[in-house]
Predicted model as a PDB file, atoms N, CA, C, CB and O in Angstrom, pLDDT in the B-factor column:
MODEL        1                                                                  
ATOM      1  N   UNK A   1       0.826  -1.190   0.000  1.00 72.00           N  
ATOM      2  CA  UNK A   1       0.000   0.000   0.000  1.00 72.00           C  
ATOM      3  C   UNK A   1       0.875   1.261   0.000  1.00 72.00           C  
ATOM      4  CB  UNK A   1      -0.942  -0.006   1.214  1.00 72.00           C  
ATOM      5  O   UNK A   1       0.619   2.370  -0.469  1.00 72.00           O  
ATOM      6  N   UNK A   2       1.842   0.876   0.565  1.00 76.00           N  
ATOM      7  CA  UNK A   2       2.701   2.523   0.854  1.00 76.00           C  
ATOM      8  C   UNK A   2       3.231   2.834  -0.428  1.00 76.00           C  
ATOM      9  CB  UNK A   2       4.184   2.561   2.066  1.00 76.00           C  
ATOM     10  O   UNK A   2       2.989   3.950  -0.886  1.00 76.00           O  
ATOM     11  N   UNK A   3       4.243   1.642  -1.393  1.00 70.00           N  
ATOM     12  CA  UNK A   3       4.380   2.257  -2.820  1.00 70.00           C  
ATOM     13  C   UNK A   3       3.607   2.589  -3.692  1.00 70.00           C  
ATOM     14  CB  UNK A   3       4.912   1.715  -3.463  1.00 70.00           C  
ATOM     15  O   UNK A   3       4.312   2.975  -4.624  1.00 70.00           O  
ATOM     16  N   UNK A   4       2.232   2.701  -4.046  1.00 67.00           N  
ATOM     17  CA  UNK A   4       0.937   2.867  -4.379  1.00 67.00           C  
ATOM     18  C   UNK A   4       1.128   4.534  -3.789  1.00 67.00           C  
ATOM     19  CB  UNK A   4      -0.283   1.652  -3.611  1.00 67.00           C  
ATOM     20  O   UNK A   4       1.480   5.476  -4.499  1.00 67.00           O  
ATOM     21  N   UNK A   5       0.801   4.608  -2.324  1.00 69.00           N  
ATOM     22  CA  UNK A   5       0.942   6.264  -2.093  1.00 69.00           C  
ATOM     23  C   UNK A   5       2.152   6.806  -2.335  1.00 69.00           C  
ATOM     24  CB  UNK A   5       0.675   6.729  -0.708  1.00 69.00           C  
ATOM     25  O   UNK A   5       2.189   8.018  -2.546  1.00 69.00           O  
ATOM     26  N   UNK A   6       3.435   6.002  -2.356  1.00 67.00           N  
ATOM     27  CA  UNK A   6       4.111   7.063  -3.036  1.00 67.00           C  
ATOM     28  C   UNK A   6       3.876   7.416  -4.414  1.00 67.00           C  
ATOM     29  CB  UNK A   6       5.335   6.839  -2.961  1.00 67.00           C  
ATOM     30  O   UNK A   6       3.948   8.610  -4.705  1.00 67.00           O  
ATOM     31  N   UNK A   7       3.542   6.373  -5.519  1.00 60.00           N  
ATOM     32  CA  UNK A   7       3.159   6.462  -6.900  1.00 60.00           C  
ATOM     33  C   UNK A   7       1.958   7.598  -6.736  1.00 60.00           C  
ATOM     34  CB  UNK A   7       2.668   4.895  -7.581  1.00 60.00           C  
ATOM     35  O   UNK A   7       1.873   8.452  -7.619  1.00 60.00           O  
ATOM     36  N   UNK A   8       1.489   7.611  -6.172  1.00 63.00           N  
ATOM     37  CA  UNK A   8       0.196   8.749  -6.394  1.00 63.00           C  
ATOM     38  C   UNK A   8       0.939  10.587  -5.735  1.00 63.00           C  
ATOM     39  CB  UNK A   8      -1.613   8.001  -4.999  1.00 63.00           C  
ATOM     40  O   UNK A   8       0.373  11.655  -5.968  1.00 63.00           O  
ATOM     41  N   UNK A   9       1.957  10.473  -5.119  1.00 66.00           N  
ATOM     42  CA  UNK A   9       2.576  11.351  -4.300  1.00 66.00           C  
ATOM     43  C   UNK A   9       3.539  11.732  -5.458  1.00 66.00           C  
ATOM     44  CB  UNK A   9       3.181  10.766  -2.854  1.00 66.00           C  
ATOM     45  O   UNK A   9       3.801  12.927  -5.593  1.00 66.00           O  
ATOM     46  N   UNK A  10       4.002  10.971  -6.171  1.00 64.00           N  
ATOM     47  CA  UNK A  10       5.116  11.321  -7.400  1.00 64.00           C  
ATOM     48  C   UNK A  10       4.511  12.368  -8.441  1.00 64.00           C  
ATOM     49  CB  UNK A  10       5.537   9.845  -8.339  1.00 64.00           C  
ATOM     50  O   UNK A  10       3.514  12.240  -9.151  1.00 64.00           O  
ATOM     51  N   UNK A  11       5.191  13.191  -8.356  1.00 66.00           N  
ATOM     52  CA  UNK A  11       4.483  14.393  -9.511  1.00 66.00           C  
ATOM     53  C   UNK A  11       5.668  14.567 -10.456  1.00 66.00           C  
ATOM     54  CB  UNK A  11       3.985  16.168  -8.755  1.00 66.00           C  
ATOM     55  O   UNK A  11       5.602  15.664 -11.012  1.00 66.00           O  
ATOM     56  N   UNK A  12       6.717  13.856 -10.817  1.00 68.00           N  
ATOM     57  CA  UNK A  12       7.587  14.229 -11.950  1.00 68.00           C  
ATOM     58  C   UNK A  12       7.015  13.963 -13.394  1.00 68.00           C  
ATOM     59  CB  UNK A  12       8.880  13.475 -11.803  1.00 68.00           C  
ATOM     60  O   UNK A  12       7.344  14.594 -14.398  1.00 68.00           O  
ATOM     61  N   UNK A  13       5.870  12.661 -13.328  1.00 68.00           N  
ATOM     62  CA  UNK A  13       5.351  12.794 -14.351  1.00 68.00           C  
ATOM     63  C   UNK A  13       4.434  13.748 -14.996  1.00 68.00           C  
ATOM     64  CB  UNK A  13       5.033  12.001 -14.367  1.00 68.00           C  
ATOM     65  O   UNK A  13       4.269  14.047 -16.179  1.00 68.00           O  
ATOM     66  N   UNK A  14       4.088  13.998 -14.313  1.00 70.00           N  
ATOM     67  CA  UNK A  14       2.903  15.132 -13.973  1.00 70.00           C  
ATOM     68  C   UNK A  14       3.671  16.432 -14.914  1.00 70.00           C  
ATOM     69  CB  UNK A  14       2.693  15.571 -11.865  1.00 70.00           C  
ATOM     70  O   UNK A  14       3.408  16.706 -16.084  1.00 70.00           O  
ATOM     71  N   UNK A  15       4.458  16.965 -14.223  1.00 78.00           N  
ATOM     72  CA  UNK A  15       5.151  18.211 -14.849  1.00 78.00           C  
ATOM     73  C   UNK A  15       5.965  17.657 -16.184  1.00 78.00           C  
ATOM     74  CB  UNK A  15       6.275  18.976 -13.669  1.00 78.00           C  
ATOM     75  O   UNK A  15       6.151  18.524 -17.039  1.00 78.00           O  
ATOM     76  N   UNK A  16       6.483  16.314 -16.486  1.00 79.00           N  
ATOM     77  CA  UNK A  16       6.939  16.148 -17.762  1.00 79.00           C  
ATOM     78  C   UNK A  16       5.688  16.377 -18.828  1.00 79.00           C  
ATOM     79  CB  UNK A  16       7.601  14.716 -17.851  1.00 79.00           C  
ATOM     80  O   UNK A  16       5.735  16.912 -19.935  1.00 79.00           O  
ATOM     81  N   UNK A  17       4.715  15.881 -18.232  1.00 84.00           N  
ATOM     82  CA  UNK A  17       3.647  16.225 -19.411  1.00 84.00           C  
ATOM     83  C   UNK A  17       2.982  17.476 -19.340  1.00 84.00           C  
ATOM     84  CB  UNK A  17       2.525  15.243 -19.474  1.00 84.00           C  
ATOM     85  O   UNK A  17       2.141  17.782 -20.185  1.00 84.00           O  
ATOM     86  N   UNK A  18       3.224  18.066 -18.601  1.00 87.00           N  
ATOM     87  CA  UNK A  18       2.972  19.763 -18.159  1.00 87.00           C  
ATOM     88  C   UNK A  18       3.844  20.154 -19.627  1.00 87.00           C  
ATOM     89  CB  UNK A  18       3.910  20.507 -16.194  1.00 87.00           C  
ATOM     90  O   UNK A  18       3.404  20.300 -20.768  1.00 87.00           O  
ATOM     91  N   UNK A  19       5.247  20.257 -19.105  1.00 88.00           N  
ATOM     92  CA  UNK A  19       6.270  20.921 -20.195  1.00 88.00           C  
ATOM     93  C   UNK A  19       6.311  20.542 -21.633  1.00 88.00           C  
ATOM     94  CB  UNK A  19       7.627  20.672 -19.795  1.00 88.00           C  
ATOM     95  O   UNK A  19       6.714  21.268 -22.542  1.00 88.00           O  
ATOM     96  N   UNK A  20       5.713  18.964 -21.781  1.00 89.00           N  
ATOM     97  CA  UNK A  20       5.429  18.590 -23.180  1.00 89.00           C  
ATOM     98  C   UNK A  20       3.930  19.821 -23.864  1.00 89.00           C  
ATOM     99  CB  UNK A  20       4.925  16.604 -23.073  1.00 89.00           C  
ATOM    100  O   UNK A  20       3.838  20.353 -24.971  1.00 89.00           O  
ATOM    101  N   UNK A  21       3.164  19.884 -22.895  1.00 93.00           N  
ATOM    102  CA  UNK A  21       2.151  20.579 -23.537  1.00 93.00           C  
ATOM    103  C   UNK A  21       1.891  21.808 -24.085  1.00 93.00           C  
ATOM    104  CB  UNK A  21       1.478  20.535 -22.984  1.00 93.00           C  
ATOM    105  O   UNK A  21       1.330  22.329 -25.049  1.00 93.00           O  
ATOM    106  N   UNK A  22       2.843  22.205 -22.579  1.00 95.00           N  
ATOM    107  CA  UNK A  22       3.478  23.685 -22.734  1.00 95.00           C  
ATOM    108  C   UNK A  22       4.060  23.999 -24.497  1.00 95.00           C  
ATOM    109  CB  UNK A  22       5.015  23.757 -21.482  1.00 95.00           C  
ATOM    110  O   UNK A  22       3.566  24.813 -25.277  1.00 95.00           O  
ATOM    111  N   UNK A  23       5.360  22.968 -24.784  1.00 95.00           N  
ATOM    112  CA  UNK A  23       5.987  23.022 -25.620  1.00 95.00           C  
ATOM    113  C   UNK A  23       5.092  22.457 -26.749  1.00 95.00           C  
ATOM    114  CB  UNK A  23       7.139  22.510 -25.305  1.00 95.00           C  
ATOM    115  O   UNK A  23       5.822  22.422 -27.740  1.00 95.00           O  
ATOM    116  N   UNK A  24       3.875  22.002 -27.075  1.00 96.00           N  
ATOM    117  CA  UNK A  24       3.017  21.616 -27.822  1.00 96.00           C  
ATOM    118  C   UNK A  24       2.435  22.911 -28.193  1.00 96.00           C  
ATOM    119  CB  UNK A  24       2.197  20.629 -27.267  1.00 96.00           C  
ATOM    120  O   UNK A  24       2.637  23.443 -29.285  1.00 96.00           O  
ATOM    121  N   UNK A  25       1.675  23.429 -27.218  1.00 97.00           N  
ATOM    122  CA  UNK A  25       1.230  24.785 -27.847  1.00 97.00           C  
ATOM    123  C   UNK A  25       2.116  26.205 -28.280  1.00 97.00           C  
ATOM    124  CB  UNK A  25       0.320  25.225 -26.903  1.00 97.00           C  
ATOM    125  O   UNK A  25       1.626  27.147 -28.902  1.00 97.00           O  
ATOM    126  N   UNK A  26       3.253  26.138 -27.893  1.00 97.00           N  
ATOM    127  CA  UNK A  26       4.133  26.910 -28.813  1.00 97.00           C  
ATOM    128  C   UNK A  26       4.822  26.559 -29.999  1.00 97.00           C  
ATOM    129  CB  UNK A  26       4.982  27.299 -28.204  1.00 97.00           C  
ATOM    130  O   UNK A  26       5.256  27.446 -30.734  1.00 97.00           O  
ATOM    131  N   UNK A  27       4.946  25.530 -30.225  1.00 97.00           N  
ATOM    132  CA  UNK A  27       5.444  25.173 -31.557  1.00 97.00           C  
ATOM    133  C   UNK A  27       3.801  25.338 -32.044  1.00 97.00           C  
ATOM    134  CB  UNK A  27       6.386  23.465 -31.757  1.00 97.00           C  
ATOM    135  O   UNK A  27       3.865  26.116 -32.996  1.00 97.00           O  
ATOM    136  N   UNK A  28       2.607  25.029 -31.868  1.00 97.00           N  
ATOM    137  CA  UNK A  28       1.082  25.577 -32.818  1.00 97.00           C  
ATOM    138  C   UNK A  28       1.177  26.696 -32.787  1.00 97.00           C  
ATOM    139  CB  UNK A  28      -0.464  25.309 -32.349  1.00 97.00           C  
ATOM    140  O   UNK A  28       0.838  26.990 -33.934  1.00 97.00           O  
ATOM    141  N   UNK A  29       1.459  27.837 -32.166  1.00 97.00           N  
ATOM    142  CA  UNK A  29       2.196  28.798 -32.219  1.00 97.00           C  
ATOM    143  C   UNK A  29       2.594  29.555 -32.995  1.00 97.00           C  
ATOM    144  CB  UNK A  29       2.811  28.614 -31.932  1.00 97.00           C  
ATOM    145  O   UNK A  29       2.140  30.566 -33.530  1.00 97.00           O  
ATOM    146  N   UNK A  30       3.687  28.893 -33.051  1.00 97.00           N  
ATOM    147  CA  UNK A  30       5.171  29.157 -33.719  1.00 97.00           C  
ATOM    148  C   UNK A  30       4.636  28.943 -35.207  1.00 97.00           C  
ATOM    149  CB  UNK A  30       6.615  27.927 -33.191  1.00 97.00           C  
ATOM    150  O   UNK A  30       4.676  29.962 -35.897  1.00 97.00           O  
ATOM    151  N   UNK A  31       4.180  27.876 -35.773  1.00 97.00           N  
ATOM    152  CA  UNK A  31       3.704  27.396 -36.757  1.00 97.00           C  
ATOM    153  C   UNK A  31       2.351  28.499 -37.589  1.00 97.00           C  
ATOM    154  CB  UNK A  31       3.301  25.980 -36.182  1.00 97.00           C  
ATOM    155  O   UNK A  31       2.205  28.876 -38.751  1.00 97.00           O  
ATOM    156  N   UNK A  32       1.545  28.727 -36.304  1.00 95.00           N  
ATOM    157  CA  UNK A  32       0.405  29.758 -36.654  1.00 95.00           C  
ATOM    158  C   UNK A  32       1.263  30.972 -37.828  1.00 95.00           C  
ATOM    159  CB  UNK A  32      -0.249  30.641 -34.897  1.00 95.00           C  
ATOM    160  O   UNK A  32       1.108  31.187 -39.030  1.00 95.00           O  
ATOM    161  N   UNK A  33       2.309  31.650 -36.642  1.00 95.00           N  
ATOM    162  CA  UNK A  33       2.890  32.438 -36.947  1.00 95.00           C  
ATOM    163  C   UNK A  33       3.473  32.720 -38.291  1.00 95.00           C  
ATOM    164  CB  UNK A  33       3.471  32.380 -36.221  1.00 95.00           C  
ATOM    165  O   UNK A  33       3.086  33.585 -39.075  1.00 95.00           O  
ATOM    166  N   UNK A  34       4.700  31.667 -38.496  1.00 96.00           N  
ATOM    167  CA  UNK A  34       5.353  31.645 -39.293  1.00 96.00           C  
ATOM    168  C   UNK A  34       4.640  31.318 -40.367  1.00 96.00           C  
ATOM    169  CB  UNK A  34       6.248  31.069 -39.032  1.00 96.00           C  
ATOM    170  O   UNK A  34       5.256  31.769 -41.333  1.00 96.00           O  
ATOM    171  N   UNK A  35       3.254  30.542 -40.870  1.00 95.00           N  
ATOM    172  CA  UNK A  35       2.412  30.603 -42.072  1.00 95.00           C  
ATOM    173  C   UNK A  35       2.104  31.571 -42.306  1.00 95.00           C  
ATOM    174  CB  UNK A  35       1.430  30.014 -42.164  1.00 95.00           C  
ATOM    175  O   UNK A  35       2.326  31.785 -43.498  1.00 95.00           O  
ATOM    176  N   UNK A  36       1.392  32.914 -41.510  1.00 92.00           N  
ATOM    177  CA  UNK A  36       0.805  34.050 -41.596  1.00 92.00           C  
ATOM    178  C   UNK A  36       1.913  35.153 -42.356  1.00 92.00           C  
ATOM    179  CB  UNK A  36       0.319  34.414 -40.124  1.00 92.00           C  
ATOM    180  O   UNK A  36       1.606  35.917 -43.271  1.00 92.00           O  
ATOM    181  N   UNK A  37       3.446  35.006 -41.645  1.00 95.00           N  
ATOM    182  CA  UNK A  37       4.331  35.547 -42.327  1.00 95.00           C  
ATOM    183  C   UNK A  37       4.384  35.080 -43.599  1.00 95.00           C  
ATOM    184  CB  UNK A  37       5.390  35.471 -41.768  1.00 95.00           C  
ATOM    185  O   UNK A  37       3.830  35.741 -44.477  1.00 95.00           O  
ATOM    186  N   UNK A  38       5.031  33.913 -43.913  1.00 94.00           N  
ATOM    187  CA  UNK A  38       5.380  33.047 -45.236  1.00 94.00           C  
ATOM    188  C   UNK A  38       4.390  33.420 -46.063  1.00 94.00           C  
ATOM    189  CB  UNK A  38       5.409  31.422 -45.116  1.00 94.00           C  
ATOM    190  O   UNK A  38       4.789  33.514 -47.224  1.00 94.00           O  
ATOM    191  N   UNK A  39       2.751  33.777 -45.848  1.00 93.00           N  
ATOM    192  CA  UNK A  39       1.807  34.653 -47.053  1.00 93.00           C  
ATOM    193  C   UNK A  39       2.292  35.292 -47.083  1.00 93.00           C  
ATOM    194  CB  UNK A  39       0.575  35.163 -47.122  1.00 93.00           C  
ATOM    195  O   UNK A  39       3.096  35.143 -48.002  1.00 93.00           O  
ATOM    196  N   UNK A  40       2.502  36.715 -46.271  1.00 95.00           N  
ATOM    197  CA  UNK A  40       2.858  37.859 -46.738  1.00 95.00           C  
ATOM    198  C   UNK A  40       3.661  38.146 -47.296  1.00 95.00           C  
ATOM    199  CB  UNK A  40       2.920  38.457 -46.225  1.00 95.00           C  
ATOM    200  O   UNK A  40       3.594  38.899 -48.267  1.00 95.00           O  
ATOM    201  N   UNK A  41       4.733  37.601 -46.827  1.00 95.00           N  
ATOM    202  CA  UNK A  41       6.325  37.736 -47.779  1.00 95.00           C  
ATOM    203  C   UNK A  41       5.826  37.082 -49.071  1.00 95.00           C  
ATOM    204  CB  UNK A  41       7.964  36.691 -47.053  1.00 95.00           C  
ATOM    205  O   UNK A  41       5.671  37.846 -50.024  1.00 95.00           O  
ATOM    206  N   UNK A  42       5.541  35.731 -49.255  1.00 95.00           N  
ATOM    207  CA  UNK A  42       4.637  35.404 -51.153  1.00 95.00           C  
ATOM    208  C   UNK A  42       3.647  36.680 -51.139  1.00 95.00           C  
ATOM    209  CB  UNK A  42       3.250  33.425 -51.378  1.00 95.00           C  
ATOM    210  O   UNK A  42       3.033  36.353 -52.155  1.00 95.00           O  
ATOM    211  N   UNK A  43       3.209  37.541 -50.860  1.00 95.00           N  
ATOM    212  CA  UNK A  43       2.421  38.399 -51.426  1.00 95.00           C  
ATOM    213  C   UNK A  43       3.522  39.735 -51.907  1.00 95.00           C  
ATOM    214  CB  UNK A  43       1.178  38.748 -50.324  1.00 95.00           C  
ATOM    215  O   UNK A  43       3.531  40.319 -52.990  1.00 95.00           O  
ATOM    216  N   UNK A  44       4.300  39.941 -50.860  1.00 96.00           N  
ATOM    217  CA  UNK A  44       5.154  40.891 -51.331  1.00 96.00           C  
ATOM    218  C   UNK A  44       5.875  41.019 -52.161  1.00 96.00           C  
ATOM    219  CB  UNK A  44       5.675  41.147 -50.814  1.00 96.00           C  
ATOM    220  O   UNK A  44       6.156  42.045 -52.780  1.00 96.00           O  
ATOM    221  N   UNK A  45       6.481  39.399 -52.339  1.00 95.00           N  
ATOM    222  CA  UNK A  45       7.700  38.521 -53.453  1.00 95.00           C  
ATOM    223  C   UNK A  45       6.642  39.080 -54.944  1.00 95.00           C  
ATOM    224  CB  UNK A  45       7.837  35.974 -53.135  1.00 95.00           C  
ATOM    225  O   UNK A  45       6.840  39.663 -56.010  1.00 95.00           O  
ATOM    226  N   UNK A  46       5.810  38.647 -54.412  1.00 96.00           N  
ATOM    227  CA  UNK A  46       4.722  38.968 -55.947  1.00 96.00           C  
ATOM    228  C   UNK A  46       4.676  39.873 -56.646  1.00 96.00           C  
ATOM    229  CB  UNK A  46       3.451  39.063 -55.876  1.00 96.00           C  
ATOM    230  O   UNK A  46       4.876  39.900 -57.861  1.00 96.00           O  
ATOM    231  N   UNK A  47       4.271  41.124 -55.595  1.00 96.00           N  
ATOM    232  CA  UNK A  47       4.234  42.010 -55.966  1.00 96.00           C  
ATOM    233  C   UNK A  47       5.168  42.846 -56.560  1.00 96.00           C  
ATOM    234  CB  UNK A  47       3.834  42.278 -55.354  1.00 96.00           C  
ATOM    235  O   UNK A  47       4.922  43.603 -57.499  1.00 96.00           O  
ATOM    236  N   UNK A  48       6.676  42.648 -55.789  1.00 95.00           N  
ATOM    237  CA  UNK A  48       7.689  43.078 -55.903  1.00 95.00           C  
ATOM    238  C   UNK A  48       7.706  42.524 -58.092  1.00 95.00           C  
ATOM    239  CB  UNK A  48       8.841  42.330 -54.453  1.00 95.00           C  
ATOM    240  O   UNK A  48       7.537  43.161 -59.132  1.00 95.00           O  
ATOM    241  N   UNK A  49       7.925  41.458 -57.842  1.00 94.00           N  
ATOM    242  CA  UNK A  49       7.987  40.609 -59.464  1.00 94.00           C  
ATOM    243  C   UNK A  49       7.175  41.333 -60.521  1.00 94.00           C  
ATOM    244  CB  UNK A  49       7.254  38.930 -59.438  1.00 94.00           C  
ATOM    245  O   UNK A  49       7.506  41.894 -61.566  1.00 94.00           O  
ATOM    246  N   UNK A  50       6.042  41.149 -59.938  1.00 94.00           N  
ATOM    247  CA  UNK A  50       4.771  42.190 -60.790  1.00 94.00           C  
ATOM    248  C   UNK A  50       5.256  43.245 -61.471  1.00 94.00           C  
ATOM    249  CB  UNK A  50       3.677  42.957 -59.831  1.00 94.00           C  
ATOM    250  O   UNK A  50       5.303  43.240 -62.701  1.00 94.00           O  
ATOM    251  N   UNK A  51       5.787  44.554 -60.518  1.00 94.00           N  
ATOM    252  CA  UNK A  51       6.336  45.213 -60.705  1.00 94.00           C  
ATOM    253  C   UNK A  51       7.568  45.519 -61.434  1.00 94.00           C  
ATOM    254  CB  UNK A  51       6.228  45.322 -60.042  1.00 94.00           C  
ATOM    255  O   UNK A  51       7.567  46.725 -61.684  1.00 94.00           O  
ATOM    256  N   UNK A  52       8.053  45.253 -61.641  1.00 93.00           N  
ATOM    257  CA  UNK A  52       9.684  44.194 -62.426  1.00 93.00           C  
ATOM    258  C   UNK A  52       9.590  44.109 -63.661  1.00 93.00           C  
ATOM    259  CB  UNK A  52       9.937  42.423 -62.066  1.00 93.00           C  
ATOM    260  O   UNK A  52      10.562  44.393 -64.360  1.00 93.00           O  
ATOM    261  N   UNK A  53       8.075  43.587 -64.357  1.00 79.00           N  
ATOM    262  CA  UNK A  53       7.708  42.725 -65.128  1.00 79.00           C  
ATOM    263  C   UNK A  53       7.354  44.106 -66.155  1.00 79.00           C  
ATOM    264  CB  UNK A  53       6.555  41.551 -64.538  1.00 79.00           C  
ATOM    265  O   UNK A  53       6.877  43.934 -67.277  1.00 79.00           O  
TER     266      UNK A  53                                                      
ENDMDL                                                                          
END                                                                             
């Protein structure tokens, strides 16, 4: 019974999947981000060309 309460008393797993999630929603993030840029710069690249042309 007592290793049972320590297993329930152990929180390292706990915070490893804390910091995985953490780090889950910043790379969706990160990803959000960097698509929203990557249009604009192809819109600018475009335009820039357009212009050129």
């Amino acid at each position: 019974m007592s290793k049972f309460l320590k297993l329930i008393k152990n929180e390292e797993g706990a915070t490893a999947i804390e910091y995985g999630l953490i780090a889950a929603l910043i790379a969706v993030a990160a990803i959000g981000a960097m698509t929203s840029v990557g249009n604009k710069l192809n819109t600018t690249f475009n335009n820039v060309s357009n212009s050129l042309k």
